[in-house]
VMD Tcl script that draws the C-alpha trace (Angstrom):
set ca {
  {-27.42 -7.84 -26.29}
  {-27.68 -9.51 -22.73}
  {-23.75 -10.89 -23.58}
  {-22.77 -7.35 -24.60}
  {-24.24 -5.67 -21.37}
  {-22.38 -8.85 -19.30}
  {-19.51 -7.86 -21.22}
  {-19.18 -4.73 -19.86}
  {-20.60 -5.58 -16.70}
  {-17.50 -7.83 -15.56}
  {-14.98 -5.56 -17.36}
  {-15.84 -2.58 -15.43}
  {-16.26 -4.26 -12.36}
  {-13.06 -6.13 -12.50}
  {-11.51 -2.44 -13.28}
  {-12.65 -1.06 -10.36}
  {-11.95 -3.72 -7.82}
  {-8.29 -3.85 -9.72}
  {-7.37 -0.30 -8.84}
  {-9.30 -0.39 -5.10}
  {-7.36 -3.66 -4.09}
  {-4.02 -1.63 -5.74}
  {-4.40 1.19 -3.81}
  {-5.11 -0.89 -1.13}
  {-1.90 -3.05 -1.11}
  {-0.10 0.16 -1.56}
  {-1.45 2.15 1.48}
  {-1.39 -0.53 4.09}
  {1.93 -2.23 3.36}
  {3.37 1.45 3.19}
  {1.69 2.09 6.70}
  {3.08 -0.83 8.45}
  {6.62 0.27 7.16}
  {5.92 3.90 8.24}
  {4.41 2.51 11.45}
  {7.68 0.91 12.77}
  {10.51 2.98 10.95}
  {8.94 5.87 10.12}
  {9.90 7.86 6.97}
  {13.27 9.46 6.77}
  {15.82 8.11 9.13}
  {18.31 10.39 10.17}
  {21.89 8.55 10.95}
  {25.93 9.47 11.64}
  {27.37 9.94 7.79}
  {29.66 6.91 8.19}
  {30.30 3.89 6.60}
  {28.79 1.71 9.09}
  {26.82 -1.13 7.74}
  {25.76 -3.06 10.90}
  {22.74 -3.28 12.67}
  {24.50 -1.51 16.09}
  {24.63 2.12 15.02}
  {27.10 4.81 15.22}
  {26.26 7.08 18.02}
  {26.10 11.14 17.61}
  {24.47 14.04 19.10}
  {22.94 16.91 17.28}
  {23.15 20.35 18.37}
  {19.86 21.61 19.78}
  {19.57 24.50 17.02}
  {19.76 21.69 14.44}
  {17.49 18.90 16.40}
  {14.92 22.10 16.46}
  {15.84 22.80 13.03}
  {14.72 18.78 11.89}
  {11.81 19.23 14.40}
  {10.51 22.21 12.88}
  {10.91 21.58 8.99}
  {8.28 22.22 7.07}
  {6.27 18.93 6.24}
  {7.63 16.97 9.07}
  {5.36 15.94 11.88}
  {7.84 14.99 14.52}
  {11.06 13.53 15.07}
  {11.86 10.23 17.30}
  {15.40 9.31 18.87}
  {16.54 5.63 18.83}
  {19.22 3.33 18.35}
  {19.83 -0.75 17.58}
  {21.58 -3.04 19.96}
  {21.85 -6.96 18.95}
  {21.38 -9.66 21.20}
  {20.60 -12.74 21.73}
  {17.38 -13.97 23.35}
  {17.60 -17.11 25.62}
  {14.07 -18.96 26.83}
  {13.11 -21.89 27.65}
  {16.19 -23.38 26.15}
  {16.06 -21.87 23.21}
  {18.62 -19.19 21.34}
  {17.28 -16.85 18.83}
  {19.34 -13.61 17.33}
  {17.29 -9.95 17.63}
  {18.15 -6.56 17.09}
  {16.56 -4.37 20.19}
  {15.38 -1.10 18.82}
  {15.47 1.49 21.47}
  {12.90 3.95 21.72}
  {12.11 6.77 24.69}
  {8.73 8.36 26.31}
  {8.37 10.73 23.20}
  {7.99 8.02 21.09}
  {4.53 8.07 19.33}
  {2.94 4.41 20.09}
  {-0.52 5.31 17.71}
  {-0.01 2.73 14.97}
  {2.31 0.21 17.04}
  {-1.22 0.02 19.16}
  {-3.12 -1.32 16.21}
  {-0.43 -4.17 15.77}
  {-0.21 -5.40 19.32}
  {-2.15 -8.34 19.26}
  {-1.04 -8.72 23.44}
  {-0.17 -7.06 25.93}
  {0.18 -3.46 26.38}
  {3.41 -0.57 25.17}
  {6.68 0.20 27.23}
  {5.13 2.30 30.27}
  {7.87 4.75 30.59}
  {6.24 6.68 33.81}
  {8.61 4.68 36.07}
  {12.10 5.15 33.88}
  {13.71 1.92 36.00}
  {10.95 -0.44 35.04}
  {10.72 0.61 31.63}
  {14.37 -0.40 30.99}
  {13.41 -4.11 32.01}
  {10.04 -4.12 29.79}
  {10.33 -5.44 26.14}
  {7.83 -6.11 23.11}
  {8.33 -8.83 20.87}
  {7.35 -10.07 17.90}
  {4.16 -12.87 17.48}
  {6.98 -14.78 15.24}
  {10.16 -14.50 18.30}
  {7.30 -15.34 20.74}
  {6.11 -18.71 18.70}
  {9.27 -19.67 18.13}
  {10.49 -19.35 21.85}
  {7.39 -20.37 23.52}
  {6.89 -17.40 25.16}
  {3.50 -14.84 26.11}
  {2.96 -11.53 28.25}
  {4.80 -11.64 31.30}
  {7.13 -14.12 30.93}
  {10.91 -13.19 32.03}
  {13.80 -13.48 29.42}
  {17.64 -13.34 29.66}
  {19.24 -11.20 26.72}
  {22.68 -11.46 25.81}
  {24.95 -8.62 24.00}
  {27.78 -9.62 22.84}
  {30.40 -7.18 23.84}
  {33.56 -6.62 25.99}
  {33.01 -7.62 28.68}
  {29.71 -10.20 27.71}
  {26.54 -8.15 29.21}
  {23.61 -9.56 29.95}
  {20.22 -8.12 31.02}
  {16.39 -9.71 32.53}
  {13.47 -8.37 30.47}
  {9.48 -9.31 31.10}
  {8.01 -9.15 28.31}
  {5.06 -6.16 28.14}
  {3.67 -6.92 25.03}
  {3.39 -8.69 21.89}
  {3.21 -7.19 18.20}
  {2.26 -8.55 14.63}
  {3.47 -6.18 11.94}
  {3.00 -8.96 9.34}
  {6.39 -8.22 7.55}
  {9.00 -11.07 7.84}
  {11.97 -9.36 7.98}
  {11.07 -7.03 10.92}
  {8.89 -9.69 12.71}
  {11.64 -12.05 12.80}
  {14.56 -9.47 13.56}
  {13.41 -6.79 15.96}
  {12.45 -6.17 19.63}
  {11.06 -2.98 21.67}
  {12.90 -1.43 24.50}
  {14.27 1.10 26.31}
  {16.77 3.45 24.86}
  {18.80 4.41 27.96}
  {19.34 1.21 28.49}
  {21.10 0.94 25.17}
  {23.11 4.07 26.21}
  {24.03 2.40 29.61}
  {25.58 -0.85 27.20}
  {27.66 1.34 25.03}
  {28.70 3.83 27.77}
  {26.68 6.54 25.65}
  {25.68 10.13 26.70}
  {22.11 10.89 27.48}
  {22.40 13.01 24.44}
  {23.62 10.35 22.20}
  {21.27 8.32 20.12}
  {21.88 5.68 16.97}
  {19.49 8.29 14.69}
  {16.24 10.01 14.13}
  {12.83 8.47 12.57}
  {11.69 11.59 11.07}
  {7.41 11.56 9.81}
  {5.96 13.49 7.35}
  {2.57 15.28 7.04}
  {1.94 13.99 3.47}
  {3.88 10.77 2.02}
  {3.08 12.20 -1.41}
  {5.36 14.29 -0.82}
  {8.12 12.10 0.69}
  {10.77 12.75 -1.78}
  {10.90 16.32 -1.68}
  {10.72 16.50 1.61}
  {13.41 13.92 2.36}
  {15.76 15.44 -0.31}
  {15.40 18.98 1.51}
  {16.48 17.38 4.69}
  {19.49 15.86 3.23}
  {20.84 19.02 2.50}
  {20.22 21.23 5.51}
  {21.62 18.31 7.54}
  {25.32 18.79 8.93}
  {27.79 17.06 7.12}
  {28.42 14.86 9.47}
  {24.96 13.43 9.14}
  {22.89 11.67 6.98}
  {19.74 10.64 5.57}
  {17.72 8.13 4.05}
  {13.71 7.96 2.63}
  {11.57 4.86 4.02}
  {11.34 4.03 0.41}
  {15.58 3.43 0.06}
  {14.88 1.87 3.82}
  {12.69 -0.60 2.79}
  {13.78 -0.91 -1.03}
  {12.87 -4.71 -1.84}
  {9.09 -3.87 -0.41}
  {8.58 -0.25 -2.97}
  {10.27 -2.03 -6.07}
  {7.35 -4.50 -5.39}
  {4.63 -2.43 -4.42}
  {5.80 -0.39 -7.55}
  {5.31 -3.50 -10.06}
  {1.40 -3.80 -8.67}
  {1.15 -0.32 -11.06}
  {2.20 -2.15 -14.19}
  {-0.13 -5.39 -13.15}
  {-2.97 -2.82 -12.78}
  {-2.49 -1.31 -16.29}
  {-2.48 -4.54 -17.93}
  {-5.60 -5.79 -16.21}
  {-7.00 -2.69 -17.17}
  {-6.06 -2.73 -20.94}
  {-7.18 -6.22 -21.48}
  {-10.76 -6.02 -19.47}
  {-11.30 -2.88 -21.88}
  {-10.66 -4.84 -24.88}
  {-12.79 -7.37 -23.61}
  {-15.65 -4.61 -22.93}
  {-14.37 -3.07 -26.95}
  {-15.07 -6.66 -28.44}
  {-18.46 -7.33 -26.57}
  {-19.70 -3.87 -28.01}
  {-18.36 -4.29 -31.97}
  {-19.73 -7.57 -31.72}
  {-23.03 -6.55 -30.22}
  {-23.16 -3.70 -32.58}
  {-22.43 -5.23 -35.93}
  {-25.22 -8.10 -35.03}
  {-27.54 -5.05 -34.44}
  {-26.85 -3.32 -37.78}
  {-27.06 -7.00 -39.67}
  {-30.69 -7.27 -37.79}
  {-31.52 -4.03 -39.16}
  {-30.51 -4.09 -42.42}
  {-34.87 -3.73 -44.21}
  {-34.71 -0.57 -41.53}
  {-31.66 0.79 -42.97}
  {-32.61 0.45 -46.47}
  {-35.90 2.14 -45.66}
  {-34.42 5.09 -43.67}
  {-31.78 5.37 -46.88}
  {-34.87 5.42 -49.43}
  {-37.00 8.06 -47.29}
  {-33.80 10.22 -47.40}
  {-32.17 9.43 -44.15}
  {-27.88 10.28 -44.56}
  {-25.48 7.56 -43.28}
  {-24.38 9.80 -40.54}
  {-28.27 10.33 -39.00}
  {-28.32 6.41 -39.06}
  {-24.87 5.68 -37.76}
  {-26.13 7.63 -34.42}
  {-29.08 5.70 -34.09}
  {-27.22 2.64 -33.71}
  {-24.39 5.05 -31.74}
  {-27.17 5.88 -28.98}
  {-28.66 2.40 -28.82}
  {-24.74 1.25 -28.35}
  {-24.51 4.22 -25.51}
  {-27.12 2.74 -23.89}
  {-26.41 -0.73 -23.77}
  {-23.00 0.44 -22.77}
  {-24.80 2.75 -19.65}
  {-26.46 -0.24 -18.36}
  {-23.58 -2.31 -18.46}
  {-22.00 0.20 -16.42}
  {-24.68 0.73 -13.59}
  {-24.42 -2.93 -13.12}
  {-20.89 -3.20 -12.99}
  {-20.55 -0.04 -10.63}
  {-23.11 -1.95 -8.11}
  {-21.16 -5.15 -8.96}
  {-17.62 -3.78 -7.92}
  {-18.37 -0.87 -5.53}
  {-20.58 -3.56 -4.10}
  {-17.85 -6.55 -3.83}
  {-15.08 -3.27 -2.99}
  {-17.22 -1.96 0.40}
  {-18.09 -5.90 1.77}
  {-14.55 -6.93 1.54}
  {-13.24 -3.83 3.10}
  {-15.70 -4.19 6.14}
  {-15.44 -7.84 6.77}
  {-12.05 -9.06 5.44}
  {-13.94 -11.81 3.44}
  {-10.83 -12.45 1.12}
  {-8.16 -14.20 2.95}
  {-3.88 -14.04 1.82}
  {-1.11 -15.74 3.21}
  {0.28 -13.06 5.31}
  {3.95 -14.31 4.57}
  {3.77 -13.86 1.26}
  {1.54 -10.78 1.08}
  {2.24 -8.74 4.02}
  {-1.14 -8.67 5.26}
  {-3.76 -11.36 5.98}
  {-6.28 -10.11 3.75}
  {-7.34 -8.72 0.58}
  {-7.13 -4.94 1.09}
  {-9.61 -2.13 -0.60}
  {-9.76 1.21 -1.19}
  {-12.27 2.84 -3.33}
  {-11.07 6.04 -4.28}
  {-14.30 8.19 -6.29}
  {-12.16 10.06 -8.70}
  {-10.84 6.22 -10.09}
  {-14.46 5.16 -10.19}
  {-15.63 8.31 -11.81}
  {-12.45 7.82 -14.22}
  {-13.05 4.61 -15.14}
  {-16.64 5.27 -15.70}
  {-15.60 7.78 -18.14}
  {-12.97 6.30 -19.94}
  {-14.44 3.55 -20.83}
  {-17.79 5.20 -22.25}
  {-15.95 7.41 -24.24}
  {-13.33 4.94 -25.60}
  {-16.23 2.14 -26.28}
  {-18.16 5.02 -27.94}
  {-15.25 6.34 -30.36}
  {-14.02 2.87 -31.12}
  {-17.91 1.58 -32.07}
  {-17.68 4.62 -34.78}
  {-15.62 2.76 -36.92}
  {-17.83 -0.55 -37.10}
  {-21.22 1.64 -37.83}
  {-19.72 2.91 -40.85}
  {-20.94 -0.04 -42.31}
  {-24.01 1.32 -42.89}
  {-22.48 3.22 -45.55}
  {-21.92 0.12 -47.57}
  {-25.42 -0.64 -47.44}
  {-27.61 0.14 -50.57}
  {-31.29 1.00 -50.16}
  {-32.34 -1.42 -52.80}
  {-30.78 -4.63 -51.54}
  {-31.45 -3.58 -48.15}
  {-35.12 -3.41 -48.58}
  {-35.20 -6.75 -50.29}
  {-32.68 -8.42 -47.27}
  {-34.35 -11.24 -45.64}
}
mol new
graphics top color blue
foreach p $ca { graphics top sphere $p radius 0.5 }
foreach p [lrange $ca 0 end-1] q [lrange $ca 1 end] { graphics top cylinder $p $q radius 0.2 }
display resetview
């Protein structure tokens, strides 16, 4: 019985923490991706494949238009310039992102882990600050405040002094290692842009739920001469994986309920075999197979109930002391994120709960039928 109520113990436990650390994966990878390219991109409908974009300007009916839609939250101008960083005798290739003063710094404050956002209140000094990466800043030997010389390779060969402002850690490779924070004006300046002219527009929605709707409305009040694209086409490599953790989920899920299935048939056909004088009795005074089968049904429930309050303190338990102290290390450059991440959502617990009560329950109905088989006269006589 103690094996039984283990049994379910671990299996419902594991379930839970399963589905917390799933959603958990899923909701902070998604927000650093939201948090640096926010989720629909606006951009010139051309066939441009290169990391300088295409510059346009939008009407202001139709910038209001994009501002205004329902389910977007606001709408950011910016544009990509590469260059070439040069410190300290070192080289490395960027891509400086552009932003201006309406740019919304909330979540790029979480990630600085130095240093301080572009102060735009003085617009010549912000077009000499930059943020860069914890990886470009390693690799170039480089901290807050230290000058740099940028090179973009153009006609004629420009080249601009930065000081670097701060220093951000979004824990995904491919940005870390690829883009710096500037100015966007001094983009326009480079290409001989308008004020008016930007590479595109990082577009944010109220509820990512509904990110596909949303985007694919967009698409088609745009002009034709623009386009658009979802975080999740964006960032494609990073949703295909995020999307396999559902599948892994489901199969942990399926085999820790067959584990908690077994422990209960097992449990319950050792309790009918230790009962087999009280059967024989019960079947002698009268009793139907039925009556008896829910005896043993609602000494099952039980055993199954308190395996369940201890796995619920067991996994809720492990779920709420990993999510405040960040106990569980991961290799951020394999995993995105430097920890094992949690999020305990009620309605999965109270699913989960549920499910596997009922299923256990249903599924132990077909092992007590074996008290039908039993006859009262060789019961009673069963030693």
């Amino acid at each position: 019985m103690r094996i039984a109520i283990v049994g379910i113990m671990l299996s419902l436990a594991v379930m839970i923490l399963s589905i917390a650390v799933m959603r958990g994966f899923k909701a902070e990878i998604r927000e650093k991706a939201r948090g640096f390219s926010g989720d629909i991109v606006v951009l010139k409908y051309d066939l441009n494949g290169s990391f300088e974009n295409s510059p346009f300007s939008v009407a202001a009916d139709t910038l209001k238009m994009i501002k205004s839609f329902p389910g977007i939250q606001y709408a950011e101008p910016y544009a990509y310039k590469p260059g070439i960083i040069n410190a300290n005798d070192e080289i490395e290739g960027v891509v400086l992102k552009g932003v201006d003063k309406t740019y919304q710094w909330d979540y790029f404050k979480k990630i600085l882990v130095a240093g301080r956002v572009i102060d735009f209140s003085d617009s010549l000094k912000a077009r000499s600050q930059i943020i860069i990466s914890r990886h470009i800043a390693e690799r170039l030997h480089l901290k807050v405040g230290d000058d740099l010389l940028m090179y973009f390779v153009q006609e004629p060969l420009r080249k601009r002094k930065f000081v670097i402002c701060g220093i951000y850690d979004l824990g995904i490779e491919e940005v870390d290692k690829t883009y710096v924070i500037g100015d966007i004006s001094l983009i326009r300046r480079l290409n001989n842009w308008s004020d008016k002219e930007v590479g595109g527009y990082e577009l944010r929605v109220n509820d990512f739920n509904k990110l596909d709707e949303v985007a694919t409305e967009i698409y088609y009040k745009l002009p034709v001469k623009l386009r658009s694209m979802s975080i999740k086409e964006f960032y494609q490599t990073i949703f295909q994986w995020l999307s396999l953790l559902d599948i892994n989920a489901q199969v942990i899920l399926v085999l820790m309920l067959a584990v908690a299935v077994i422990n209960m048939v097992s449990a319950l056909l050792i309790m009918i075999l230790e009962r087999t004088n009280m059967i024989g009795i019960l079947k002698a005074l009268g009793s139907t197979n039925w009556s008896i089968q829910k005896i043993f049904l609602a000494n099952a429930a039980y055993l199954i109930g308190v395996g369940m309050l201890l796995g619920n303190v067991l996994g809720i338990g492990l779920g709420v002391f990993q999510a405040k102290t960040h106990f569980f290390q991961l290799d951020q450059a394999s995993y995105y994120i430097s920890f094992v991440p949690v999020e305990l959502n009620v309605a999965d617990i109270i699913l989960l709960n549920a499910g596997t009560l009922i299923i256990c329950l249903l599924i132990l109905v077909i092992p007590s039928t074996m008290v039908s088989r039993i006859a009262p006269v060789k019961a009673i006589s069963f030693k």
